[in-house]
Biopython code that builds the backbone (N, CA, C, O; Angstrom):
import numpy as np
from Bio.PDB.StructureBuilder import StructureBuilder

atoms = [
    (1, "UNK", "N", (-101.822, -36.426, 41.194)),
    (1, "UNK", "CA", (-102.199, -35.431, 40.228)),
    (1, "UNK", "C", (-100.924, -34.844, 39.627)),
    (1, "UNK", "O", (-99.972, -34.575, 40.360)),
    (2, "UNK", "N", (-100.883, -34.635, 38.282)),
    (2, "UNK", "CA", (-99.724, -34.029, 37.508)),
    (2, "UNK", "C", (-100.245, -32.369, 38.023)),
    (2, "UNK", "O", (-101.416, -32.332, 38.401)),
    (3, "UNK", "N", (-99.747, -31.501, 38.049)),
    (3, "UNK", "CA", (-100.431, -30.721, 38.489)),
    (3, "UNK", "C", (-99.731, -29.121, 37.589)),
    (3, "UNK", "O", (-100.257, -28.008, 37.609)),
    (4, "UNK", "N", (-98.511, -29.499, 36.917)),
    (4, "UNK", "CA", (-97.765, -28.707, 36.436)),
    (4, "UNK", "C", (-97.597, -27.507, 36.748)),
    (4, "UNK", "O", (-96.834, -27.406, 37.709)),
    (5, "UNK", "N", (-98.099, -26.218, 36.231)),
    (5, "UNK", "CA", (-97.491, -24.854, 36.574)),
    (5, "UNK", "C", (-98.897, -24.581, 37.964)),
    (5, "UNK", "O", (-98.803, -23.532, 38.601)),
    (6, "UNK", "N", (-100.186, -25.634, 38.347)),
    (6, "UNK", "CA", (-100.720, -24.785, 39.002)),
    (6, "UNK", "C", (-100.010, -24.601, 40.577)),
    (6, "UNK", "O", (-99.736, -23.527, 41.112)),
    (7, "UNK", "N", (-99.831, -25.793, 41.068)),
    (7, "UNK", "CA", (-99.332, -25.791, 42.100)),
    (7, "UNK", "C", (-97.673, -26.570, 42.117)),
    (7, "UNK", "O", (-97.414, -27.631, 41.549)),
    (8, "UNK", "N", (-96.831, -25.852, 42.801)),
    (8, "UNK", "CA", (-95.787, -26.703, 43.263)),
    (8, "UNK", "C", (-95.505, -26.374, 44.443)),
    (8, "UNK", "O", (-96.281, -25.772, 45.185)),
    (9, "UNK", "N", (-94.111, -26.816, 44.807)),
    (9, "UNK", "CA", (-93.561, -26.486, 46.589)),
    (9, "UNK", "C", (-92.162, -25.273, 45.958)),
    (9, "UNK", "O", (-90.994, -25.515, 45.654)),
    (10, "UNK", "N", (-92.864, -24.110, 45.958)),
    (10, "UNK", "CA", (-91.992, -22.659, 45.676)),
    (10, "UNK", "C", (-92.620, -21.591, 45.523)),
    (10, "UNK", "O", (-93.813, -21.479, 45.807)),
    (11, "UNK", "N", (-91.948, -20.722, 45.085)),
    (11, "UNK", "CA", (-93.205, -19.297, 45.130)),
    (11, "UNK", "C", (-94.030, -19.098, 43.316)),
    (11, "UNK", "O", (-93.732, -19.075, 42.122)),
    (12, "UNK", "N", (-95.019, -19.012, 44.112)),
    (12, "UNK", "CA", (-95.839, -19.439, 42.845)),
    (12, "UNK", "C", (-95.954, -18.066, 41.822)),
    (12, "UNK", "O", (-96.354, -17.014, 42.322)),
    (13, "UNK", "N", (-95.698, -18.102, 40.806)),
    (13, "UNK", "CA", (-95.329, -16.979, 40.015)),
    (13, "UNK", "C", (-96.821, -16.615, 39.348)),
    (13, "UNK", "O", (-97.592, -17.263, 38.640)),
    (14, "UNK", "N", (-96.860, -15.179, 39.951)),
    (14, "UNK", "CA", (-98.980, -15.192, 39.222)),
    (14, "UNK", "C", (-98.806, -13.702, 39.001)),
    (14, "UNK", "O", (-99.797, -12.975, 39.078)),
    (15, "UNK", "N", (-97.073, -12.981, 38.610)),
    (15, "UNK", "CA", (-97.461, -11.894, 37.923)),
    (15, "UNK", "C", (-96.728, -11.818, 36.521)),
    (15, "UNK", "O", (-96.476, -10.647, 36.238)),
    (16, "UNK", "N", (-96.398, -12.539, 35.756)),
    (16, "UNK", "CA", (-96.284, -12.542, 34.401)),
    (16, "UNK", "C", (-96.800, -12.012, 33.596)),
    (16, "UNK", "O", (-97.810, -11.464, 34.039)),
    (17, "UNK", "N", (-96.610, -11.801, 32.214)),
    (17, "UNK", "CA", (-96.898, -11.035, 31.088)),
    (17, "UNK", "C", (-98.227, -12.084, 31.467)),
    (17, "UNK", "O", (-98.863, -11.708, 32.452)),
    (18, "UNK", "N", (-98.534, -12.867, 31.058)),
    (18, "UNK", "CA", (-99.540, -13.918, 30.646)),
    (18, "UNK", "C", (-100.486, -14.825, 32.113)),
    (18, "UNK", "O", (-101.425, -15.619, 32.047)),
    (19, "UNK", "N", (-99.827, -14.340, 33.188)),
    (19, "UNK", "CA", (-100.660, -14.739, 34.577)),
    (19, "UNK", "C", (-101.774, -14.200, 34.671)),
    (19, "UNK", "O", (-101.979, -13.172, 34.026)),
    (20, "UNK", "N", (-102.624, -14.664, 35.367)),
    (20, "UNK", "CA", (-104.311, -14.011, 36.081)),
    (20, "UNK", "C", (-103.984, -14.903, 37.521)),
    (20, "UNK", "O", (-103.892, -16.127, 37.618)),
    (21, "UNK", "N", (-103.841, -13.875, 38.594)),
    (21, "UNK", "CA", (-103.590, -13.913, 39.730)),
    (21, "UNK", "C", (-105.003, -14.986, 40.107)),
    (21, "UNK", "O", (-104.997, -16.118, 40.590)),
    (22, "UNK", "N", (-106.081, -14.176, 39.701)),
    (22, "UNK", "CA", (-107.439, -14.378, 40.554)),
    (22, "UNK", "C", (-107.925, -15.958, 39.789)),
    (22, "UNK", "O", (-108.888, -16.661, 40.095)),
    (23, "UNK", "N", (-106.978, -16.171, 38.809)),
    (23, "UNK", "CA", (-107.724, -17.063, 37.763)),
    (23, "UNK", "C", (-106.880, -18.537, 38.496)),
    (23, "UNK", "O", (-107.367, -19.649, 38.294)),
    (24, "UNK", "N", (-105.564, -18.371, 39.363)),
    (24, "UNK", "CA", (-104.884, -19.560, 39.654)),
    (24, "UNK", "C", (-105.550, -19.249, 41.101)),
    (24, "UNK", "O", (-105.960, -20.327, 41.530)),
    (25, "UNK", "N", (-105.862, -18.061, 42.156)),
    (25, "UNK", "CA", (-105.927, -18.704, 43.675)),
    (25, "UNK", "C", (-107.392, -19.168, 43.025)),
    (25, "UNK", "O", (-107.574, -20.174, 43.710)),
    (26, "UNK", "N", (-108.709, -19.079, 42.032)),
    (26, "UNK", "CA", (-109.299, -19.996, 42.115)),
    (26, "UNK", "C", (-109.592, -21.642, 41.996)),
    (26, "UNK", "O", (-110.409, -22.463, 42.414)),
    (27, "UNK", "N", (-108.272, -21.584, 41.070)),
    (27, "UNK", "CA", (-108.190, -22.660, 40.835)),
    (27, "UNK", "C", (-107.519, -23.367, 42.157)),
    (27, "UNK", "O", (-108.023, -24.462, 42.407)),
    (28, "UNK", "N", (-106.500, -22.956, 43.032)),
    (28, "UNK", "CA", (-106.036, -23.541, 43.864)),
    (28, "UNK", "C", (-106.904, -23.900, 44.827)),
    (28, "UNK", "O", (-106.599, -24.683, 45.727)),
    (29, "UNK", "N", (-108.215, -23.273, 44.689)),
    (29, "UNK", "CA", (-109.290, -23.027, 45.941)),
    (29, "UNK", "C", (-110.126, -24.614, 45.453)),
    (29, "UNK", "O", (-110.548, -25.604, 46.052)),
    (30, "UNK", "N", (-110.063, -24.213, 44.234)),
    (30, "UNK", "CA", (-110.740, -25.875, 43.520)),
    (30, "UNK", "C", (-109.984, -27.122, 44.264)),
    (30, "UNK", "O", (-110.326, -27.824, 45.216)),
    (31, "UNK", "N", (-109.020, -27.112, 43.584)),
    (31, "UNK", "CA", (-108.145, -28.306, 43.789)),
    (31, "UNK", "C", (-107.885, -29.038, 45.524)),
    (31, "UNK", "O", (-107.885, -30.237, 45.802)),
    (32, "UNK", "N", (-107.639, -27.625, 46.672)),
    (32, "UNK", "CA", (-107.612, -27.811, 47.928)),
    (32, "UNK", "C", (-109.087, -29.083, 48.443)),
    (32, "UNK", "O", (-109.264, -29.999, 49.246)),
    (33, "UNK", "N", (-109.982, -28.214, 47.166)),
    (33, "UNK", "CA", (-111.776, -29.798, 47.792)),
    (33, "UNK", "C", (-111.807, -30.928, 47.308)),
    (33, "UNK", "O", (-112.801, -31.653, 47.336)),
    (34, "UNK", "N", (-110.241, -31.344, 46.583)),
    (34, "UNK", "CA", (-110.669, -32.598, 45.504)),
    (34, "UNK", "C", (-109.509, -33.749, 46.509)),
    (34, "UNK", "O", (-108.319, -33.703, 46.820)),
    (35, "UNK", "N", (-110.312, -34.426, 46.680)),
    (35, "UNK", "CA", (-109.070, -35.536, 47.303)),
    (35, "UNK", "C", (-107.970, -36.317, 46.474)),
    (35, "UNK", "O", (-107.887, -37.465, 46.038)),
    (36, "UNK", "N", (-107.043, -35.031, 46.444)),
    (36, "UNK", "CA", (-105.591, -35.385, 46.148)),
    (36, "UNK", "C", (-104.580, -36.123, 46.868)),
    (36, "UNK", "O", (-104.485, -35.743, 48.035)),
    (37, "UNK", "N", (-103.772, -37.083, 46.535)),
    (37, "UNK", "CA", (-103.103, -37.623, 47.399)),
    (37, "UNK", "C", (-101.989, -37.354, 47.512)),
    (37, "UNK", "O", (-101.416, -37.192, 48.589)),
    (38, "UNK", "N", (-101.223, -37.210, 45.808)),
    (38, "UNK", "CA", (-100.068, -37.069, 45.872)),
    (38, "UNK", "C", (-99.624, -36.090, 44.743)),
    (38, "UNK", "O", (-99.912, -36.646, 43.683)),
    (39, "UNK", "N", (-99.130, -35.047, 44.533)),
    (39, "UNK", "CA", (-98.879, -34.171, 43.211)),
    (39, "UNK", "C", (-97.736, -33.958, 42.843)),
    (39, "UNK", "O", (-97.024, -33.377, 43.662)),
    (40, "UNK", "N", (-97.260, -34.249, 41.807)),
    (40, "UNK", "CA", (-96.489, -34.213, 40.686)),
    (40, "UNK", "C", (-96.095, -32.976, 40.151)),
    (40, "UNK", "O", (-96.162, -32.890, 38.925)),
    (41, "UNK", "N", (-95.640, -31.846, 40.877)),
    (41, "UNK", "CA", (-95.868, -30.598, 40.216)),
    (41, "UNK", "C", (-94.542, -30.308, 38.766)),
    (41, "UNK", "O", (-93.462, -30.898, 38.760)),
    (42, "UNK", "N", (-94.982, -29.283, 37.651)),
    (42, "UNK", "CA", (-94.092, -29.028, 36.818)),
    (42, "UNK", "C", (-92.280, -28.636, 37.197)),
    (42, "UNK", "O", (-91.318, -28.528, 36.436)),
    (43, "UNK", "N", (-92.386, -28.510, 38.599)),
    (43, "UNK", "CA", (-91.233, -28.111, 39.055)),
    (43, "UNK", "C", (-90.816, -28.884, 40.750)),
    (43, "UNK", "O", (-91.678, -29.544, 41.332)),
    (44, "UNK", "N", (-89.643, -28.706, 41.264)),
    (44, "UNK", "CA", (-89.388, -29.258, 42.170)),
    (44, "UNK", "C", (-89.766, -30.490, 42.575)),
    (44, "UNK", "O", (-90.172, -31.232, 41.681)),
    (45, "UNK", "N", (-89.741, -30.963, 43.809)),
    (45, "UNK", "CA", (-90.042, -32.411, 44.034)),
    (45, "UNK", "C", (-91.554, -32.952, 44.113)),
    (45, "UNK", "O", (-92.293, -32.002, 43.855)),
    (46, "UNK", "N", (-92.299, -34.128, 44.374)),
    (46, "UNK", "CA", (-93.305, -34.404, 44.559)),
    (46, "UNK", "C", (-93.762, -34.140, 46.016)),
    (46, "UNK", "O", (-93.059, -34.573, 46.929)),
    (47, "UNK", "N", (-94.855, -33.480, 46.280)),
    (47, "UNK", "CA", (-95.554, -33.733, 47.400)),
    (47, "UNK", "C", (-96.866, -34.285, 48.057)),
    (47, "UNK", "O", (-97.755, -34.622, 47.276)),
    (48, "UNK", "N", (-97.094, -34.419, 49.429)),
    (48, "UNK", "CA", (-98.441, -35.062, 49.606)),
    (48, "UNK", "C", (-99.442, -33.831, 49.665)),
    (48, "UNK", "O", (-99.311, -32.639, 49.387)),
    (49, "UNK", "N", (-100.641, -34.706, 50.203)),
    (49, "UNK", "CA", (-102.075, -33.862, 50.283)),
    (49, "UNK", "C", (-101.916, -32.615, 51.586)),
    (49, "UNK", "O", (-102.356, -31.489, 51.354)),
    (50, "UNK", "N", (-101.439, -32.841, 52.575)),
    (50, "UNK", "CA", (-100.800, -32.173, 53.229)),
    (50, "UNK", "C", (-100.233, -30.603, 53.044)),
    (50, "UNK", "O", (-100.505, -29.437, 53.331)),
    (51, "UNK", "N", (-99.266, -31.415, 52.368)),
    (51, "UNK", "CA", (-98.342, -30.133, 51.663)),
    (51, "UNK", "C", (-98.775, -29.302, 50.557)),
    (51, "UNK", "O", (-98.271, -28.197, 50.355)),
    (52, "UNK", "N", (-99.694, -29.798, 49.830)),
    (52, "UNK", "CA", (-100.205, -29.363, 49.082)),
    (52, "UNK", "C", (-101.340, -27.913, 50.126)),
    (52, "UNK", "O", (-101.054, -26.722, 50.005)),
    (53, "UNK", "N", (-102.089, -28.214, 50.700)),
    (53, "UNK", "CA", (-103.313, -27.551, 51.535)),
    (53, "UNK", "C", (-102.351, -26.704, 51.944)),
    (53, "UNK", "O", (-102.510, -25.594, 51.435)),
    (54, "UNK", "N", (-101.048, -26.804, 52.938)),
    (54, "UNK", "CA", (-100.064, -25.643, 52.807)),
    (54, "UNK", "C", (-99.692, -24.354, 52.050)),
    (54, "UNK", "O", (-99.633, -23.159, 52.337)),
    (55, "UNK", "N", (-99.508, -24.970, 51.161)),
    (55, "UNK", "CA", (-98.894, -24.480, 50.145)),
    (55, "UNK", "C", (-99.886, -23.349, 49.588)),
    (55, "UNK", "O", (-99.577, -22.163, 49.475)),
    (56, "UNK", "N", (-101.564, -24.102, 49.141)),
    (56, "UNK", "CA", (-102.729, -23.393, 48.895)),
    (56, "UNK", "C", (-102.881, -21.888, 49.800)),
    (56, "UNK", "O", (-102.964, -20.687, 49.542)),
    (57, "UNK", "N", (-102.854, -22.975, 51.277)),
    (57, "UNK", "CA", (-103.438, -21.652, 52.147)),
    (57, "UNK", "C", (-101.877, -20.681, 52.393)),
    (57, "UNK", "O", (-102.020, -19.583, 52.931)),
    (58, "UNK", "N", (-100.962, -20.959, 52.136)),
    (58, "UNK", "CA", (-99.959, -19.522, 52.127)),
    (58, "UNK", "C", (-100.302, -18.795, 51.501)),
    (58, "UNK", "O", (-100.837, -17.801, 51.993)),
    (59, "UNK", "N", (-100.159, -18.937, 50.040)),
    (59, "UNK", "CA", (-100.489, -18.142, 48.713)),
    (59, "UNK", "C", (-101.523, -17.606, 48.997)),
    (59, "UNK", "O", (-101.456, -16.416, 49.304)),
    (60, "UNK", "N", (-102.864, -18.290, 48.997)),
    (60, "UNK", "CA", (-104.291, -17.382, 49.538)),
    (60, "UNK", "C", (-104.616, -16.297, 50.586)),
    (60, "UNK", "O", (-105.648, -15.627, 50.535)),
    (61, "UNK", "N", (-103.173, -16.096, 52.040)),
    (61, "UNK", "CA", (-103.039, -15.665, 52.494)),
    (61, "UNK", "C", (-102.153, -14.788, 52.413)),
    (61, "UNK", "O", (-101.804, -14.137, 53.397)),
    (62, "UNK", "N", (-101.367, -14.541, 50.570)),
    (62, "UNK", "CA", (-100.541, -13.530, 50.668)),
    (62, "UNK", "C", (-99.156, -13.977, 50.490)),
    (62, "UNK", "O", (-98.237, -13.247, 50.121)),
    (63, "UNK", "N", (-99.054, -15.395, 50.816)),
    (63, "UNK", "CA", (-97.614, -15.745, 50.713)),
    (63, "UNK", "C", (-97.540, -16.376, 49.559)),
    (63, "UNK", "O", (-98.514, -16.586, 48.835)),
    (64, "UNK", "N", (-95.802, -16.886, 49.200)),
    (64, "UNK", "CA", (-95.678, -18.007, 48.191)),
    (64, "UNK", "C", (-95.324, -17.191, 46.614)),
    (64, "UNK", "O", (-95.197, -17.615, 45.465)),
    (65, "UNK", "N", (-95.275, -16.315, 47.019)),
    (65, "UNK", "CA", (-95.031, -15.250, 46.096)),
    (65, "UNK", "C", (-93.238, -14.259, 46.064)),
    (65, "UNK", "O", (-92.830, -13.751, 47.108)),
    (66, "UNK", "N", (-92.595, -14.178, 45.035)),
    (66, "UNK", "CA", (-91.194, -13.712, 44.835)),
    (66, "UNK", "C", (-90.920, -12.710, 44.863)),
    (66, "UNK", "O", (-89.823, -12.440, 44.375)),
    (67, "UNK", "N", (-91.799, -11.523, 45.480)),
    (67, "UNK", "CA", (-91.780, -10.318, 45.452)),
    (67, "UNK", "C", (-90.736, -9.756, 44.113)),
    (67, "UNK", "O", (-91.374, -10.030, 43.097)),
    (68, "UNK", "N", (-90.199, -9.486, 43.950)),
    (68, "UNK", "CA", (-89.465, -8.489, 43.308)),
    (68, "UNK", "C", (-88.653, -10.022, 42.055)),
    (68, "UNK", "O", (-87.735, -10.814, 42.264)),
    (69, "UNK", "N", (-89.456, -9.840, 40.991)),
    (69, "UNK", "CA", (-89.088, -11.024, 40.332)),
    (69, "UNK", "C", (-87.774, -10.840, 39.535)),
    (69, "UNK", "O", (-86.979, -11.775, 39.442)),
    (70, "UNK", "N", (-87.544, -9.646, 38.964)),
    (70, "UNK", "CA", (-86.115, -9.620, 38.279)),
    (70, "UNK", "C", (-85.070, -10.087, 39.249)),
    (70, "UNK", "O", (-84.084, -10.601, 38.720)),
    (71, "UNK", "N", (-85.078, -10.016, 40.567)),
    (71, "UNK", "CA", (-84.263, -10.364, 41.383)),
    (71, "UNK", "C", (-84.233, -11.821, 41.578)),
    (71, "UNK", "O", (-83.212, -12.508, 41.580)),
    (72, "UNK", "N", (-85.368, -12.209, 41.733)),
    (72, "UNK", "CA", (-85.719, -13.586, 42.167)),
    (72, "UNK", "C", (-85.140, -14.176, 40.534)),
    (72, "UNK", "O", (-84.343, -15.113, 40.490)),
    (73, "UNK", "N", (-85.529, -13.664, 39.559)),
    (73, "UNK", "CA", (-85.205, -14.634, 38.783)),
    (73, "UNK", "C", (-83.734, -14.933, 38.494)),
    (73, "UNK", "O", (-83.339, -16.033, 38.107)),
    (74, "UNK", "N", (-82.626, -13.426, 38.803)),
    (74, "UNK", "CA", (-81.354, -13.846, 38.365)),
    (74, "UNK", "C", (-80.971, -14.656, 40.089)),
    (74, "UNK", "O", (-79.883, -15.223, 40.192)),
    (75, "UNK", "N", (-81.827, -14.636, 41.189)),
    (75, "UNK", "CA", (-81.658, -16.154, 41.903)),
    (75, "UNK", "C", (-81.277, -17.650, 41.327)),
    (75, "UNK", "O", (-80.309, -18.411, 41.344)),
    (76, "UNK", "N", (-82.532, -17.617, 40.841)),
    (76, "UNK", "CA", (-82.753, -18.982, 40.644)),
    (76, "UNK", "C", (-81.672, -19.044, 39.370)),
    (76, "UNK", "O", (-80.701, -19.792, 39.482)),
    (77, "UNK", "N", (-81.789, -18.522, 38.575)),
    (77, "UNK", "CA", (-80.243, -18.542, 37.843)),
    (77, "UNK", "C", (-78.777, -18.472, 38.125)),
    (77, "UNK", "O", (-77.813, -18.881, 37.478)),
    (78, "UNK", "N", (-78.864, -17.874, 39.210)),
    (78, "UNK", "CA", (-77.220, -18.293, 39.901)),
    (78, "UNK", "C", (-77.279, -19.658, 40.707)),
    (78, "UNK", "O", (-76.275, -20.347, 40.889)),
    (79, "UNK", "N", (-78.001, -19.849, 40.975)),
    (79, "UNK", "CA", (-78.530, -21.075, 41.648)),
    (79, "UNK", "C", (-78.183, -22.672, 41.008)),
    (79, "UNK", "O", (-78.228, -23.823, 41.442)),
    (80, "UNK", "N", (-77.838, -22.038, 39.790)),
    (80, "UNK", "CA", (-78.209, -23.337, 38.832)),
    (80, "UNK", "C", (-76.490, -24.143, 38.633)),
    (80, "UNK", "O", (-75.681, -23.399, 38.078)),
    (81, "UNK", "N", (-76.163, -24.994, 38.881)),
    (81, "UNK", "CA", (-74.929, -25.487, 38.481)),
    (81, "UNK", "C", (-74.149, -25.140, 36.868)),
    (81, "UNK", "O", (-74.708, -25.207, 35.774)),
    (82, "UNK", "N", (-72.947, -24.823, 37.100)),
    (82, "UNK", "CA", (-72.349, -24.261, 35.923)),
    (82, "UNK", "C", (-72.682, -25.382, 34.590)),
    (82, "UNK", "O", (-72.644, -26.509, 35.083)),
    (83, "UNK", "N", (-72.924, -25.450, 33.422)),
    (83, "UNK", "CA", (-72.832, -26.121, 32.331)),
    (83, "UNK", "C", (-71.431, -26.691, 31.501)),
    (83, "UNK", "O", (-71.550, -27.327, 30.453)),
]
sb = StructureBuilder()
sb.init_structure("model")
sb.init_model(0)
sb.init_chain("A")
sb.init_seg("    ")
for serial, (resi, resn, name, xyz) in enumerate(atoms, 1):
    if name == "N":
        sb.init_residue(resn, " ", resi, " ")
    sb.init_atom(name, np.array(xyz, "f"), 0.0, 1.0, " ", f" {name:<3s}", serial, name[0])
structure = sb.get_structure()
């Protein structure tokens, strides 16, 4: 499954100008019943069905999330190799 911004292996970003929190853990709740094998997410590496059900049940339980995103984001921006 290409699976792009719904699921990947990182903290899943569901408070944006333009996010609906309740509108992606349903969808993740979808996707966890569909026999996926392997997903392709918009970001980071590929994972299995496995990792995926992980990933679902953190977030649904509260995790998977960047708490304090201005921070998190100039993270992932220092993070990034110089140009």
């Amino acid at each position: 499954m290409f699976s792009g911004d719904v699921v990947y292996d990182g903290e899943l970003l569901d408070d944006l100008y333009h996010s609906n929190p309740e509108h992606l853990a349903d969808s993740l709740r979808r996707l966890r019943e569909l026999p996926i094998q392997t997903v392709h997410a918009g970001h980071y590496i590929s994972f299995n069905r496995d990792q995926m059900i992980t990933i679902i049940d953190e977030y649904l339980a509260g995790g998977r999330r960047p708490g304090d995103l201005d921070a998190w984001i100039k993270g992932e921006i220092e993070k990034r190799p110089n140009d």
